[in-house]
N, C-alpha and C positions, 0 to 999 in steps of 0.2 A: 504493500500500500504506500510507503514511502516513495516508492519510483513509479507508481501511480499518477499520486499529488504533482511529481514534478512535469509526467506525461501531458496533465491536464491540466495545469496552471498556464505550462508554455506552450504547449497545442493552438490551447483559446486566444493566447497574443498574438500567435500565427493566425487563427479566422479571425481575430476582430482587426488586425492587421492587414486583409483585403480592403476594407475602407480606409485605410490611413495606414501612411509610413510606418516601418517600424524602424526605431532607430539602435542598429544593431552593437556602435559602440556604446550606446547608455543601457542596453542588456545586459551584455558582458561586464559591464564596467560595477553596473548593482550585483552580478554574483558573484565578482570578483571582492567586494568589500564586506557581500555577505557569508559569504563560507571560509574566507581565507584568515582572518585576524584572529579569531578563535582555536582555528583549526595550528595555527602559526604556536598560541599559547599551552596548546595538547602538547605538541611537537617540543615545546621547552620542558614542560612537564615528564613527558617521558624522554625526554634526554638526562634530564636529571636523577631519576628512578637508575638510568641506565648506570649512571656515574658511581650512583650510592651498592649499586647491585656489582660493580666489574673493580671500581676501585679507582681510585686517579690513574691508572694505570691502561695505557695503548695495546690493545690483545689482538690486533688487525693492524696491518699497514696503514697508514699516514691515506694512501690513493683509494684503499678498499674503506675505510672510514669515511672520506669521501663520498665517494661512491651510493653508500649507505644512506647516509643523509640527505644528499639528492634526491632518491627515489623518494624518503619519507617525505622530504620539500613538495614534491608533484605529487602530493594526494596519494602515494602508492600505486599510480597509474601502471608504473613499471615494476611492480613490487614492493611488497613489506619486508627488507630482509633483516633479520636481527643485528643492533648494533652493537660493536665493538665487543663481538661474542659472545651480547647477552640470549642464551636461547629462550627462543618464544618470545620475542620482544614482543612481537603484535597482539598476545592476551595480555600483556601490562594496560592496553587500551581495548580490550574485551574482544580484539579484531575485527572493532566496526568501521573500519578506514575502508576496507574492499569498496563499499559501496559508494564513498566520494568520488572512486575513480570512474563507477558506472554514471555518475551525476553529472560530474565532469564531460563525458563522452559525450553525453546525450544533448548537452546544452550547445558544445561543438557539431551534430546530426543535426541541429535545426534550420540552417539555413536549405541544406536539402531538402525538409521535409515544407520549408518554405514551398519551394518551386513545385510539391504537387499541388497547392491551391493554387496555382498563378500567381506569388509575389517573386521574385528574383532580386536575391542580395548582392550584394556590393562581392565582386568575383575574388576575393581573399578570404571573405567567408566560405564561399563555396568552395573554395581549394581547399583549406581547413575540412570544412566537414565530408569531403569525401574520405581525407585520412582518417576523420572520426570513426566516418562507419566502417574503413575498411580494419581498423583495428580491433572495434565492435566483433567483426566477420571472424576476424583470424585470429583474435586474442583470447578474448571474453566470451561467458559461458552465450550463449544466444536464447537460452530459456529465461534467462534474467532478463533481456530487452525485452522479451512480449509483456513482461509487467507494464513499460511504459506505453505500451503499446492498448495497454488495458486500460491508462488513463487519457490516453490522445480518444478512445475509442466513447467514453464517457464525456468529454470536450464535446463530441458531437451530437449525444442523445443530449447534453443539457440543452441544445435546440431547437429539442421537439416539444411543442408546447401538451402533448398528450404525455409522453413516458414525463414531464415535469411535474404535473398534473399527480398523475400517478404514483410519481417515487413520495408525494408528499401525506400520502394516504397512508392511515394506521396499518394495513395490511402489510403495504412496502416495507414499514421498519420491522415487521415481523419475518417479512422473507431474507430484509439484510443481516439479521440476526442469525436466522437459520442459517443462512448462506456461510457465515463465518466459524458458526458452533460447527457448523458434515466438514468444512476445512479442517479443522483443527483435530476435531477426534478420527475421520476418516484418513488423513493423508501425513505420511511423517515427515511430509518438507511442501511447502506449498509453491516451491518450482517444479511445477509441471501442469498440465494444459489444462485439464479439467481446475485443477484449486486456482489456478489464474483467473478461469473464467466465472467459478464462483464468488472470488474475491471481488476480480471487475464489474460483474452486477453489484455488490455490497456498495461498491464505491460509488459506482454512477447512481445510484437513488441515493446516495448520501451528497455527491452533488448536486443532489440535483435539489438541494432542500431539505433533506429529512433530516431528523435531528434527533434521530432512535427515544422518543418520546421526550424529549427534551432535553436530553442528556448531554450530546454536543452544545448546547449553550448554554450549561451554566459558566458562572466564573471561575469556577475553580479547570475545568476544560479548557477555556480561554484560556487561564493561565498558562498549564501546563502545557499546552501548544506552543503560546509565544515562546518560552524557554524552551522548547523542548530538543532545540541541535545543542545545548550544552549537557543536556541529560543524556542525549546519544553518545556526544564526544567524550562527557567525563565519568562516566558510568565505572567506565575499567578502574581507571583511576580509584575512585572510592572501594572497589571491592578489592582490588591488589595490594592498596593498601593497607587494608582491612583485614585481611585472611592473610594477605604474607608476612605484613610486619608487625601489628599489633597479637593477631593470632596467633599465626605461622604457621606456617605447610602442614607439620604432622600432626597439630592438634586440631587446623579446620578439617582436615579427612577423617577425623572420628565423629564430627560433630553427629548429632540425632537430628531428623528432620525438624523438630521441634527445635530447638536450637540455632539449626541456620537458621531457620523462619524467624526469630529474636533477631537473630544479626542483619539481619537484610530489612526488618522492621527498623532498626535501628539506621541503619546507611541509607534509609530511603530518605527522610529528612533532609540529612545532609547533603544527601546529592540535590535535592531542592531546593536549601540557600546556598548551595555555592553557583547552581545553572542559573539563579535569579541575579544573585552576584556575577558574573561572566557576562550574562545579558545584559547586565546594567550599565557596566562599566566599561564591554569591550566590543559588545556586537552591537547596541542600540546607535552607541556613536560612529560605527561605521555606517550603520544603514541609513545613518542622515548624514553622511557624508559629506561635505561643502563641493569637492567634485562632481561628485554625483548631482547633485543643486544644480549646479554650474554648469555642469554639460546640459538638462534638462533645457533650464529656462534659456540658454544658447539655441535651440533647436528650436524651441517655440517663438 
């Protein structure tokens, strides 16, 4: 559902972008200030973890440490490799980086997916996103892009004034619910065709209006939304830190299910003021960027 939301956020600026320019460096330019400053402050974070875990001490070459760093700089596009020896770096951060580098792709595929409605971008983007997708092609799993595929697909039923109609009817939130409960207890990974396509009806009536009896708009929903890429990003963070260093290895492996349930009751909190904090302090002021301002009101 996350590569959903992002299917169907940027789909709909593609159709509502047939009436009107789209202006493709103030695109780039807002996901560039939205994903990157936070994602920059994970990347200090577990550099740090690495340091406290390996020692001041260089356990890789000077070019292979390099190296290393790189790929975690570019979203792990190219890979998450462990740093400076540390193994399993990428559960320090719960290894949910994989997915920025599918978010990444997918916003570089857009000026492509531009030119099947009839808009035609500026030929640097289109150079660009042929690379996207052919990396898409030959890199990356391809059952993970029909997800997005599942929200481009949802962009287009919000246009129908009958399935709008319809997704906003008690029944609808009854079927988005089922839809989600036969995923979850029927299928043990929801890459693959049928739980996509279950999920992507869940989502399209949840576009389309529904609000599973209210539930999506309370405040405390809102909340948790607007913070919620610091809860993604710092999630690892609070449990590794949790279980490996206050804990420690051999005594979280005994724990009783009663017990992690305590401790994850406990680190749920805190991973809530510290994503409200991160929010506050590092993402909100990028996403009002004076650049980003500035390119806008230049264009208008």
């Amino acid at each position: 559902m996350f590569f959903m939301i992002t299917g169907f956020l940027f789909f709909s600026k593609i159709l509502d972008g047939k009436n009107k320019i789209i202006d493709w460096n103030k695109l780039y330019l807002s996901r560039f200030f939205r994903l990157t400053p936070l994602y920059v402050f994970s990347i200090l974070i577990l550099i740090l973890i690495c340091v406290v875990l390996s020692g001041p001490v260089l356990n890789v070459t000077y070019l292979n440490l390099l190296s290393e760093l790189v790929h975690w700089t570019f979203f792990t596009i190219m890979g998450a490799p462990d740093l400076n020896g540390v193994k399993h770096t990428s559960l320090i951060m719960a290894g949910v980086t994989w997915s920025l580098a599918y978010e990444w792709l997918f916003y570089l595929s857009l000026p492509a997916l531009a030119l099947t409605v009839g808009i035609t971008p500026p030929k640097i983007y289109i150079f660009l996103s042929c690379l996207a997708l052919s990396a898409l092609l030959l890199h990356f799993d391809i059952i993970r892009t029909f997800c997005f595929i599942g929200g481009i697909l949802s962009a287009i039923l919000v246009r129908f004034d009958k399935f709008r109609k319809f997704s906003r009817e008690p029944i609808a939130s009854l079927i988005c619910i089922l839809a989600i409960i036969f995923t979850v207890n029927m299928y043990t990974t929801t890459y693959d065709f049928i739980p996509i396509i279950l999920l992507s009806l869940a989502f399209s009536i949840i576009a389309c209006g529904n609000t599973i009896f209210g539930l999506l708009t309370t405040d405390s929903a809102r909340f948790l939304g607007e913070i919620s890429y610091g809860i993604y990003l710092l999630q690892g963070f609070v449990l590794y830190i949790t279980f490996h260093f206050l804990i420690g290895e051999s005594y979280s492996a005994i724990l009783s299910p009663i017990w992690y349930c305590v401790v994850i009751m406990i680190c749920t909190p805190i991973l809530i003021i510290l994503s409200f904090t991160t929010f506050t302090f590092i993402e909100k002021p990028f996403i009002r960027n004076k650049l980003v301002q500035k390119h806008k009101s230049s264009m208008n």
